[in-house]
LUMZA-721816 format. One line per 2 residues: number of its first residue (from 1); their letters; for each residue x, y, z of N, C-alpha, C. Coordinates in steps of 0.1 Angstrom, whole numbers. Last residue first. Layout:
BEGIN
NUM	a	X:Y:Z:X:Y:Z:X:Y:Z  ...
END
This chain:
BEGIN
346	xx	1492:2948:-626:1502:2960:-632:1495:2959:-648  1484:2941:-591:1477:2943:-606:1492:2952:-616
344	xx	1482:2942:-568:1481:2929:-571:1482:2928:-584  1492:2962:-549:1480:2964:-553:1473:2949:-566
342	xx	1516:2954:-539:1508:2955:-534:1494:2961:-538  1532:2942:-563:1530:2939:-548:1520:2936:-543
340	xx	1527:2962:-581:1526:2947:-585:1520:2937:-571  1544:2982:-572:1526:2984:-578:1521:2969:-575
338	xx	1569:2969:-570:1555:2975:-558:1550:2973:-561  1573:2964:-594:1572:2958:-589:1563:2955:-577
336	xx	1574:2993:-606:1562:2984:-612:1567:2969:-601  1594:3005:-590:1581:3011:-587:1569:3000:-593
334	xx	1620:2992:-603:1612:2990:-588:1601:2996:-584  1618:2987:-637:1612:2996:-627:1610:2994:-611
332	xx	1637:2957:-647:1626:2969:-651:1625:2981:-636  1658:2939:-670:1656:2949:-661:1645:2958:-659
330	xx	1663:2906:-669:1658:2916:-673:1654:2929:-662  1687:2889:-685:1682:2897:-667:1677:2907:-677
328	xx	1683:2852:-687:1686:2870:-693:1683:2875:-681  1695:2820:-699:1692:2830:-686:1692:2841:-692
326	xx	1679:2800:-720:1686:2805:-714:1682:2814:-704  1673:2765:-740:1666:2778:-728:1681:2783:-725
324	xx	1666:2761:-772:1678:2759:-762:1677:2769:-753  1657:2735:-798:1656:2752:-785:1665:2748:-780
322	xx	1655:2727:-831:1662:2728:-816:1657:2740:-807  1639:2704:-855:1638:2723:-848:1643:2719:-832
320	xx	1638:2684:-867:1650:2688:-865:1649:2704:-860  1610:2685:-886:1622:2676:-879:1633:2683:-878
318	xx	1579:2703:-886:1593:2701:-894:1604:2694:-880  1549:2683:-885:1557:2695:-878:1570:2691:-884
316	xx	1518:2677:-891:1527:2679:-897:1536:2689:-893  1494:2663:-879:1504:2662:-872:1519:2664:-881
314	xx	1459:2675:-876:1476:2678:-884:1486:2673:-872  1427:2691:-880:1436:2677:-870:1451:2678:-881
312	xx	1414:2718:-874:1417:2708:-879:1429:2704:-878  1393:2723:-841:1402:2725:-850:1408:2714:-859
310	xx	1364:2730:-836:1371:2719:-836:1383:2723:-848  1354:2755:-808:1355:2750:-822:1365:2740:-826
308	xx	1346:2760:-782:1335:2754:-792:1344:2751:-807  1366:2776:-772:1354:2782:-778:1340:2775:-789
306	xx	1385:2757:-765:1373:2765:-756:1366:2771:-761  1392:2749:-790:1384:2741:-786:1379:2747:-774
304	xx	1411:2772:-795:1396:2772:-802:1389:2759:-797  1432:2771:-775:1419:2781:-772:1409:2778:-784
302	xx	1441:2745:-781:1434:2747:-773:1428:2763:-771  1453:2757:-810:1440:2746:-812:1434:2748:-794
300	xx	1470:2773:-802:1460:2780:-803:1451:2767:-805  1490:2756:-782:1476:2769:-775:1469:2773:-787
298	xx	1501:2743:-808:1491:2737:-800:1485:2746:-789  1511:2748:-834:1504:2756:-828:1492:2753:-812
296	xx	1534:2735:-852:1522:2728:-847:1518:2738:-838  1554:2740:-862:1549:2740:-874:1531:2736:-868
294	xx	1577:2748:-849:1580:2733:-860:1567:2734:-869  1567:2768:-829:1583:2771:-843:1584:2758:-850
292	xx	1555:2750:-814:1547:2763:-828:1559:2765:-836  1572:2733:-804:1563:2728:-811:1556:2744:-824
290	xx	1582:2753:-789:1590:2744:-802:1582:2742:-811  1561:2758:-769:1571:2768:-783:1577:2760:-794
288	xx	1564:2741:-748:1557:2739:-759:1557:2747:-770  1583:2736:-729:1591:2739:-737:1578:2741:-753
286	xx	1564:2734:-709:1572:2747:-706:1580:2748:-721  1535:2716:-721:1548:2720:-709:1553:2733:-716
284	xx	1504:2718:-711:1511:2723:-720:1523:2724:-712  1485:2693:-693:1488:2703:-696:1499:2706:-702
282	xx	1488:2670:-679:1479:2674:-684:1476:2687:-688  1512:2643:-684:1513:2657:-676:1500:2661:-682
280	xx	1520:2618:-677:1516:2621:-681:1511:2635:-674  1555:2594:-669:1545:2607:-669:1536:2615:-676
278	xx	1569:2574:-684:1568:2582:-668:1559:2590:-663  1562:2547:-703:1556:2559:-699:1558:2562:-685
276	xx	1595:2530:-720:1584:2538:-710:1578:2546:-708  1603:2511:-747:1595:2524:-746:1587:2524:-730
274	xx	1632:2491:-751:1621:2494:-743:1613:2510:-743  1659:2490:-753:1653:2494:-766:1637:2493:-760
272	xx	1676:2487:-734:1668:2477:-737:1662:2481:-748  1682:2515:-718:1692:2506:-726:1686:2492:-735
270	xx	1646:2527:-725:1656:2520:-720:1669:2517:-729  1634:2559:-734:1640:2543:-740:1649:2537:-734
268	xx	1604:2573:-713:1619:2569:-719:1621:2550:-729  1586:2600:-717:1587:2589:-719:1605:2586:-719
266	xx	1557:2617:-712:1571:2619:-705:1577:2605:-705  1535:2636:-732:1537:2628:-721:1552:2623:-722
264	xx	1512:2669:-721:1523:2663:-720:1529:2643:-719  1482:2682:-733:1490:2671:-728:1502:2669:-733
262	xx	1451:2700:-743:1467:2697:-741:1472:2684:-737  1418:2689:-747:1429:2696:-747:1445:2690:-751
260	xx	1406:2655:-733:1405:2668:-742:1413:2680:-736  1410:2620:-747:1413:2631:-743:1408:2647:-747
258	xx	1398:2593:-748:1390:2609:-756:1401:2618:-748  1415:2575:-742:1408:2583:-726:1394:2597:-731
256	xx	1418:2562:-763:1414:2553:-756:1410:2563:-737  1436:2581:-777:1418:2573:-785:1409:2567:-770
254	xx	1449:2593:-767:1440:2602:-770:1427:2590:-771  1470:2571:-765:1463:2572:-749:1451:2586:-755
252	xx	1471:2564:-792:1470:2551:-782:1461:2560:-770  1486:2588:-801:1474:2586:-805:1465:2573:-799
250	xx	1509:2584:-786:1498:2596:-783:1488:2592:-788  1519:2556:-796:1514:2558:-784:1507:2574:-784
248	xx	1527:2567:-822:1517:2561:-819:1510:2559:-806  1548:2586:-819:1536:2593:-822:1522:2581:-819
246	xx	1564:2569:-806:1559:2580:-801:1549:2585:-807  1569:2550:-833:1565:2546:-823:1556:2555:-811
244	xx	1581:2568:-849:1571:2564:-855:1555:2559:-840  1593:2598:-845:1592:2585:-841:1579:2580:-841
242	xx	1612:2627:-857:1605:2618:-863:1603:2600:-858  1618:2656:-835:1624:2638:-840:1609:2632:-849
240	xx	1635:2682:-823:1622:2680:-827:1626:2666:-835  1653:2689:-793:1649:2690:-805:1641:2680:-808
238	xx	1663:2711:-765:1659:2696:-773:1657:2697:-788  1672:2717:-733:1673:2718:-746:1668:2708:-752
236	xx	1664:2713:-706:1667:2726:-710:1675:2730:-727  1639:2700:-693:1646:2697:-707:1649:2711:-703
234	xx	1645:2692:-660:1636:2698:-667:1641:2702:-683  1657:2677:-636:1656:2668:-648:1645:2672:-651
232	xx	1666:2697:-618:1651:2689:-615:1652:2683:-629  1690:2701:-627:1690:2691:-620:1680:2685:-611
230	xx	1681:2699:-664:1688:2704:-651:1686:2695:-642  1696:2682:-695:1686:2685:-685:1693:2692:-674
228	xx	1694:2681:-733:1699:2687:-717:1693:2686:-705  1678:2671:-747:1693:2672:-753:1704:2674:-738
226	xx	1652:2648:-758:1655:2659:-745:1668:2659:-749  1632:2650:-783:1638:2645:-778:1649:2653:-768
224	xx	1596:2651:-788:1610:2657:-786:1619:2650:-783  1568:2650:-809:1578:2644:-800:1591:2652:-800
222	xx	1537:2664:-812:1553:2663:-818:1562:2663:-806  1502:2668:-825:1517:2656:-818:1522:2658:-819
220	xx	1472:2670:-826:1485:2672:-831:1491:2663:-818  1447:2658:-823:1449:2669:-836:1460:2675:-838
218	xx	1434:2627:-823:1448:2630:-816:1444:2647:-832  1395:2615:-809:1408:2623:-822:1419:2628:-813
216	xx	1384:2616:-791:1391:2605:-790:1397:2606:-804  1371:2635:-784:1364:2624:-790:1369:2611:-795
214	xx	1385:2655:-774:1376:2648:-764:1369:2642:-771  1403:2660:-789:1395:2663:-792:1382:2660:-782
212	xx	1443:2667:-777:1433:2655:-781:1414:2666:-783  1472:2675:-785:1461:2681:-781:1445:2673:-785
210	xx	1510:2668:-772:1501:2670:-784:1486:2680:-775  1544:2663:-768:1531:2674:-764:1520:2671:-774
208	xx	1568:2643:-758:1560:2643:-762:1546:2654:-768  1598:2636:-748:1588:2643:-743:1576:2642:-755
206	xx	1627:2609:-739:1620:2618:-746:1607:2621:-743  1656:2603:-730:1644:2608:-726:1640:2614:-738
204	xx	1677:2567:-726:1669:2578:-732:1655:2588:-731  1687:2554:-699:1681:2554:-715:1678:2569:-718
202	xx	1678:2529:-666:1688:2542:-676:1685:2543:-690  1653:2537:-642:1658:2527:-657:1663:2539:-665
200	xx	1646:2534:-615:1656:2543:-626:1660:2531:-631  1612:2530:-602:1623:2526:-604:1630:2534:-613
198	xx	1603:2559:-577:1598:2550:-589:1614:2546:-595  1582:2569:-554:1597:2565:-556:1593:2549:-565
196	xx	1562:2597:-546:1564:2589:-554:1580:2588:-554  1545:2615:-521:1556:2618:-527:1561:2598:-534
194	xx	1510:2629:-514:1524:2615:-519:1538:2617:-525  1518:2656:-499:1523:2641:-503:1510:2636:-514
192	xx	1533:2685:-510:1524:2677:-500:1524:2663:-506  1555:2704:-517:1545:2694:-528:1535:2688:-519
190	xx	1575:2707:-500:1574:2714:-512:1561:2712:-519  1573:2686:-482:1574:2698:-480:1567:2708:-485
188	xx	1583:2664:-495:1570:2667:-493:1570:2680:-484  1603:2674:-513:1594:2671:-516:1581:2672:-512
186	xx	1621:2670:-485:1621:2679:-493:1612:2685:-501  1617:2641:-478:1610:2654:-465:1610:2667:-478
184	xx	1626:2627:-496:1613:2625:-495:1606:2641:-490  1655:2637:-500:1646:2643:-511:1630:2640:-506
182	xx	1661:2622:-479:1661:2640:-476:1657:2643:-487  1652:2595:-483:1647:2604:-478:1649:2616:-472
180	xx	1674:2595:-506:1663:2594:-508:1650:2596:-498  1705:2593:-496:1696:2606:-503:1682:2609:-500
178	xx	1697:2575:-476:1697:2584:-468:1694:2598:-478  1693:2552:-495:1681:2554:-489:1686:2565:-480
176	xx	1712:2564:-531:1711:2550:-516:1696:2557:-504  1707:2577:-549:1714:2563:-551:1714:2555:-540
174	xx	1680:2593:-568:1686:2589:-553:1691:2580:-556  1672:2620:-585:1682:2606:-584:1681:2604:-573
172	xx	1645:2635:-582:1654:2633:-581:1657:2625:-581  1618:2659:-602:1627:2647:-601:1640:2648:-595
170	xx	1593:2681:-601:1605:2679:-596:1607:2663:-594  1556:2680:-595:1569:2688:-599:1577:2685:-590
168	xx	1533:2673:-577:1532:2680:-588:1543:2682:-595  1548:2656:-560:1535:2647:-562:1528:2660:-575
166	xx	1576:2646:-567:1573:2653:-561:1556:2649:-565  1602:2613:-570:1590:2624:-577:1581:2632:-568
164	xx	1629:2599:-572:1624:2605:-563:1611:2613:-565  1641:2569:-584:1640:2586:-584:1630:2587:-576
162	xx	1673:2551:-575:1655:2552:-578:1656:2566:-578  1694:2525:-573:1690:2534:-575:1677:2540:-579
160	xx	1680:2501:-557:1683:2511:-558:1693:2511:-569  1647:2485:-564:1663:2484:-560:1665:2498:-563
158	xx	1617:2480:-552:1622:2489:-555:1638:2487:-553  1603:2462:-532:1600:2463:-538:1606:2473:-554
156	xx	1615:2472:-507:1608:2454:-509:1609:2451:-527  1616:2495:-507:1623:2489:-510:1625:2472:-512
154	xx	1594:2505:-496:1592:2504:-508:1604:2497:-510  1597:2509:-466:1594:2497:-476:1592:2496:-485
152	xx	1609:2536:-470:1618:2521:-465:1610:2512:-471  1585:2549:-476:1598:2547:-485:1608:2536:-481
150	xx	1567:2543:-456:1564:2540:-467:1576:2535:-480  1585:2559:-435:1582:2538:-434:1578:2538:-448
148	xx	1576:2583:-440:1592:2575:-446:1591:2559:-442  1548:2584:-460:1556:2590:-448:1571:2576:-453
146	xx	1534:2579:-481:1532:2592:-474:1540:2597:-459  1543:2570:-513:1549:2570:-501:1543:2581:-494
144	xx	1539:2544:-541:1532:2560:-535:1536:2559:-518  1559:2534:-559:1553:2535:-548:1549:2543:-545
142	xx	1565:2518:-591:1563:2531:-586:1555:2525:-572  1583:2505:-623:1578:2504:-610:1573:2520:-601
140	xx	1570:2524:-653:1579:2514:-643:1574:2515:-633  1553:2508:-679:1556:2523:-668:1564:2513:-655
138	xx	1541:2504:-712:1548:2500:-699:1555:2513:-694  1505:2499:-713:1522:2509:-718:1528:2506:-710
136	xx	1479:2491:-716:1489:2483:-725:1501:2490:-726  1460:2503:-705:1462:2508:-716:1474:2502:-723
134	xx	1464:2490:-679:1449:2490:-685:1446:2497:-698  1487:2498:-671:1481:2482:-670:1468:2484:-681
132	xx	1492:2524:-666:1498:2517:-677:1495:2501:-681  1474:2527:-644:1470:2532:-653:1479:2529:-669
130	xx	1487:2518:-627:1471:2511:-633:1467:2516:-643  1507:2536:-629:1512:2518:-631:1498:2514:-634
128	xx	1497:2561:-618:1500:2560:-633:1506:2543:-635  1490:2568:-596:1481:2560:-604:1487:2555:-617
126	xx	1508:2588:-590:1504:2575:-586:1499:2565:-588  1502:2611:-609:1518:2598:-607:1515:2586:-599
124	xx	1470:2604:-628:1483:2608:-613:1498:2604:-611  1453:2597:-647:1470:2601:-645:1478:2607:-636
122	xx	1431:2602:-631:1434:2586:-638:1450:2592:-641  1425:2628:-630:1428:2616:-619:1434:2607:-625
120	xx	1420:2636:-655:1425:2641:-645:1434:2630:-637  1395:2618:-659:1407:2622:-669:1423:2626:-665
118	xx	1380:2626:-636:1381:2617:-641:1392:2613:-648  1374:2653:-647:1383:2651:-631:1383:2636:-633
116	xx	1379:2662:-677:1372:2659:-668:1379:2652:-657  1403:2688:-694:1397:2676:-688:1388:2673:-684
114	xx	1393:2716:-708:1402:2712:-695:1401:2699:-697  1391:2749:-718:1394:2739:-720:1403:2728:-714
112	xx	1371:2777:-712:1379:2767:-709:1380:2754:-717  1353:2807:-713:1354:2796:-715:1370:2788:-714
110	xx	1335:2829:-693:1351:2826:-696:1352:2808:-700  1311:2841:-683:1312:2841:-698:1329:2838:-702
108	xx	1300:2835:-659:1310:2846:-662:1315:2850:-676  1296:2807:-664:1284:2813:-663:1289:2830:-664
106	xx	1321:2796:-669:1311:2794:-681:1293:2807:-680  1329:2794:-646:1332:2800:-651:1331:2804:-666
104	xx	1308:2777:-633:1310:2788:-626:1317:2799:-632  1318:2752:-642:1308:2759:-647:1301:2773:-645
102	xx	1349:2749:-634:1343:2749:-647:1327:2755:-646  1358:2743:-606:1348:2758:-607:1343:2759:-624
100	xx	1371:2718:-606:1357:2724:-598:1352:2735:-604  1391:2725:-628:1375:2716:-632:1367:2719:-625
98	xx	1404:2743:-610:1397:2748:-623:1386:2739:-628  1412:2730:-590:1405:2739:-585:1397:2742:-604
96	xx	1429:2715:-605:1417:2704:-599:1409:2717:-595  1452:2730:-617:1436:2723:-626:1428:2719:-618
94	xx	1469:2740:-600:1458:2747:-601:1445:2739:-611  1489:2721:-602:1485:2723:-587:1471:2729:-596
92	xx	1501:2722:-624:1492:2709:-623:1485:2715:-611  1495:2750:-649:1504:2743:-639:1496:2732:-630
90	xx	1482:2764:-667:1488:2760:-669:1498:2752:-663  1447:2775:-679:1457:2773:-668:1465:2762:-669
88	xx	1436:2799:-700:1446:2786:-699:1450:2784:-694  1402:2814:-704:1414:2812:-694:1422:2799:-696
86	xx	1388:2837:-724:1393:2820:-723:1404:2829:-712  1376:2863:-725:1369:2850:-729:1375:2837:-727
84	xx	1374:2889:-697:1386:2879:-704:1373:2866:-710  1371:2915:-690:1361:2908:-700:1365:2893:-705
82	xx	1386:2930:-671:1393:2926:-684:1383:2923:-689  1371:2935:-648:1379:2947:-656:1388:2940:-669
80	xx	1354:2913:-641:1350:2923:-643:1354:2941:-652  1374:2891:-643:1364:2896:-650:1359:2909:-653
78	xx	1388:2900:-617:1393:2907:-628:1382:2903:-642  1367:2897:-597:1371:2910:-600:1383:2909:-612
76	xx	1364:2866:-606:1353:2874:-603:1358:2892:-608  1391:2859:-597:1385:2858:-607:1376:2871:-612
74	xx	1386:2866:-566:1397:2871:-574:1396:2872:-589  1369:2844:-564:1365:2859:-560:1370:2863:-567
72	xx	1375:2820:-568:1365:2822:-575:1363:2840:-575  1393:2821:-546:1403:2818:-555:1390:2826:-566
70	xx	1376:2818:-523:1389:2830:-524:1392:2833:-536  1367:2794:-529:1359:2811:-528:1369:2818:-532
68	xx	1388:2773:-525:1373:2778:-539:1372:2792:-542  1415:2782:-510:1402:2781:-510:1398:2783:-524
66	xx	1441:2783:-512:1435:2793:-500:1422:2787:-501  1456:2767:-525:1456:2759:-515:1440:2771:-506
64	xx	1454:2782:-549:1442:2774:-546:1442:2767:-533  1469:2811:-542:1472:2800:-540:1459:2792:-541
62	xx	1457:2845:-553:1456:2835:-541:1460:2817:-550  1475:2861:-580:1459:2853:-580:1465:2847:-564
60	xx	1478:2895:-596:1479:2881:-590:1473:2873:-581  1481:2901:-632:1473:2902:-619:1474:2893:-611
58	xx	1490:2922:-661:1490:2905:-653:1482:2911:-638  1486:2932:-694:1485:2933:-682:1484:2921:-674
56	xx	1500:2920:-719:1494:2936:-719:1491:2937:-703  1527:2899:-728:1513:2901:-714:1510:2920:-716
54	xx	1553:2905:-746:1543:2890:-741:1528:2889:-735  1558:2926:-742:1553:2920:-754:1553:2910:-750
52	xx	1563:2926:-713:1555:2938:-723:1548:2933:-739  1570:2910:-687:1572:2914:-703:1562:2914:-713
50	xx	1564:2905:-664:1572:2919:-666:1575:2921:-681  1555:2881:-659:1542:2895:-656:1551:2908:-662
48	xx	1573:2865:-661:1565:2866:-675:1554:2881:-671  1588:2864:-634:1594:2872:-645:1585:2873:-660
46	xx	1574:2865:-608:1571:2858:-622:1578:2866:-636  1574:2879:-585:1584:2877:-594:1583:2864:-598
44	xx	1549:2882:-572:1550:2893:-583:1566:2891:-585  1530:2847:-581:1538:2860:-567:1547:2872:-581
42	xx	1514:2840:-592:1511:2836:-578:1522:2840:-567  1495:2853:-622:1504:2848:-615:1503:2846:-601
40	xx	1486:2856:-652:1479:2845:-642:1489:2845:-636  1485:2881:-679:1489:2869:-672:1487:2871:-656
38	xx	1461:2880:-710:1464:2888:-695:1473:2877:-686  1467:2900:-744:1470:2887:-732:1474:2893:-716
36	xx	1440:2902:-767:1449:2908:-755:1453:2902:-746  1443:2898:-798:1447:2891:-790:1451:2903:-778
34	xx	1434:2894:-836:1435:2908:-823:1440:2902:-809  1434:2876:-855:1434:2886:-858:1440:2896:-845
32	xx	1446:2844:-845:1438:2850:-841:1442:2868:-843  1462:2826:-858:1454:2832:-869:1445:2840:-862
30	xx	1496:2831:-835:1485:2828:-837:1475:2831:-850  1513:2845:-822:1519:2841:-836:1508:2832:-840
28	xx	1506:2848:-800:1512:2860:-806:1511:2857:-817  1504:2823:-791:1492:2830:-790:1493:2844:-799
26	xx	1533:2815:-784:1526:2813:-793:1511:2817:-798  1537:2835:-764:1545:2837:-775:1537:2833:-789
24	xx	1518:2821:-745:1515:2834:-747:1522:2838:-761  1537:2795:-740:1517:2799:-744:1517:2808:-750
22	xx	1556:2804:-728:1556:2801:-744:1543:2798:-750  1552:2814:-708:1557:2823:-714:1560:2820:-731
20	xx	1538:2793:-694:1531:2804:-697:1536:2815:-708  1549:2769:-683:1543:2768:-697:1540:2784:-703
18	xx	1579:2775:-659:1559:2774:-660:1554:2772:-675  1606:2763:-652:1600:2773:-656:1585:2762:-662
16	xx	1626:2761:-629:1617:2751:-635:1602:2759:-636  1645:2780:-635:1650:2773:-635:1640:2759:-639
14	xx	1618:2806:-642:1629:2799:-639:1635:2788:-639  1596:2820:-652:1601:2815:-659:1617:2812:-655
12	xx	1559:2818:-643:1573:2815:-637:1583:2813:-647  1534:2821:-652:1546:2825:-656:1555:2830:-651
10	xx	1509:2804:-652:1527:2797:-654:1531:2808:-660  1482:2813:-670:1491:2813:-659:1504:2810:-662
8	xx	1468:2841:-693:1472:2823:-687:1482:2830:-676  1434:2854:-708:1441:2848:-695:1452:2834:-694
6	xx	1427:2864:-737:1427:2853:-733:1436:2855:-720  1405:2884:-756:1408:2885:-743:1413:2873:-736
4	xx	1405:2895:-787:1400:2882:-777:1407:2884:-764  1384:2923:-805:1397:2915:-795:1389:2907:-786
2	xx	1353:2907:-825:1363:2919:-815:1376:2918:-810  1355:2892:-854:1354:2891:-840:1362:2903:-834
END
């Protein structure tokens, strides 16, 4: 095969850093012979567009808020000067624009690997209690709030203490109802609504990543256990666990949705010895590196399932592999930042 030309986003790599920078790492360290990586960004301090051995060239892309078109165009012209074969988008806001335009980008010759909107949907934060009803997991209480009467009355229903969830990203504690609606406005601000207030049940966090078959095969899995968090309660350290239980729920929500591709899911253990599902994320999180340094390669099974090919299924990853994110300053060029700017490309 010629060089592969693969496209990702998220590469934000801050405080609540994007998947992109550990996509790409692992894509490096991939069985794919030749690899040119282009990165997906949505403003020119994406600290992942500036590093050289990570990304041969980045390019920056309109907000999906702007529109289909807009978004489909921009595409369109870097097709045209990359040739790119797979695009991995990696942040929640942008998948609904990407299922829309799936076949539009099949006809460009850029294959994908995504969900069905369907798939999609059904794990919303919002959704996510019917969605723990109908799959047998227990998820805690949750209100979908689009304005602050919403949140007052969720309290009917909701004791306090409660967290606060943005409708793509970001958790907060709230201990009394004046926190809790300056995180609402915050949130929705930041996020557009629904902004979700779900009960806090104290315990333990742990994360999950695997990569389902769309046939309702699980082809990996490897659970984390969260060591640190910040103060969007984003793991900023963890390590790699042997649970019997965790692994079975992934293979519970792959069989029973066919999942296809990546996925995150976001679980805790009560003081109760209770397993909850918080969150199902549909896409590769931010700490998904580990998993390739344990032994599980999960971007590259999702770029060979965009290419049609079924990778073989393994959930054997080494126990006890730690990360532990940090800060660096990296220094580059004020002239490649311009460039970056204003001509959109470097």
């Amino acid at each position: 095969m010629s060089k592969l030309v693969i496209a990702i986003s998220g590469m934000n790599a801050t405080d609540n850093p994007g998947p992109g920078v550990g996509v790409a790492r692992s894509l490096r360290q991939s069985s794919f012979a030749d690899v040119r990586m282009v990165g997906l960004c949505y403003g020119s301090l994406e600290p992942g567009a500036y590093m050289k051995d990570i990304v041969d060239v980045s390019y920056l892309l309109p907000f999906p808020s702007e529109g289909m078109w807009t978004f489909l165009d921009r595409l369109r012209y870097i097709q045209e000067r990359e040739h790119v074969d797979i695009i991995i988008p990696n942040l929640d806001s942008e998948l609904f624009i990407y299922i829309k335009i799936r076949s539009k980008l099949e006809d460009m010759g850029i294959h994908v690997c995504l969900p069905t909107i369907d798939q999609f949907d059904s794990r919303q934060k919002y959704r996510l209690a019917d969605f723990g009803a109908k799959m047998g997991f227990n998820v805690p209480k949750s209100v979908r709030c689009n304005t602050v009467e919403d949140l007052i009355s969720s309290e009917v229903d909701l004791r306090y203490p409660i967290m606060m969830k943005g409708n793509f990203y970001e958790a907060y504690y709230a201990g009394y109802r004046e926190q809790a609606v300056t995180y609402f406005w915050n949130l929705m601000a930041k996020w557009g609504a629904p902004v979700i207030a779900q009960q806090y049940i104290p315990g333990a966090e742990f994360n999950v990543v695997g990569a389902g078959d769309g046939k309702g095969n699980l082809l990996s899995c490897v659970p984390m256990h969260k060591q640190f968090l910040t103060d969007k309660g984003k793991a900023w350290a963890g390590v790699t666990i042997k649970d019997d239980q965790l692994m079975d729920l992934a293979r519970r929500f792959v069989e029973t949705t066919c999942w296809m591709g990546a996925f995150e899911l976001e679980l805790l253990r009560g003081d109760d010895n209770v397993l909850y599902l918080i969150e199902i994320n549909p896409r590769m999180p931010a700490w998904v590196y580990l998993a390739t340094a344990a032994g599980e390669n999960i971007p590259e099974q999702v770029a060979q399932l965009a290419l049609g090919e079924t990778p073989a299924a393994s959930t054997h990853y080494e126990v006890g592999k730690m990360f532990i994110r940090y800060s660096w300053d990296m220094v580059v060029n004020q002239s490649e930042f311009g460039q970056f700017s204003v001509k959109g490309e470097m």
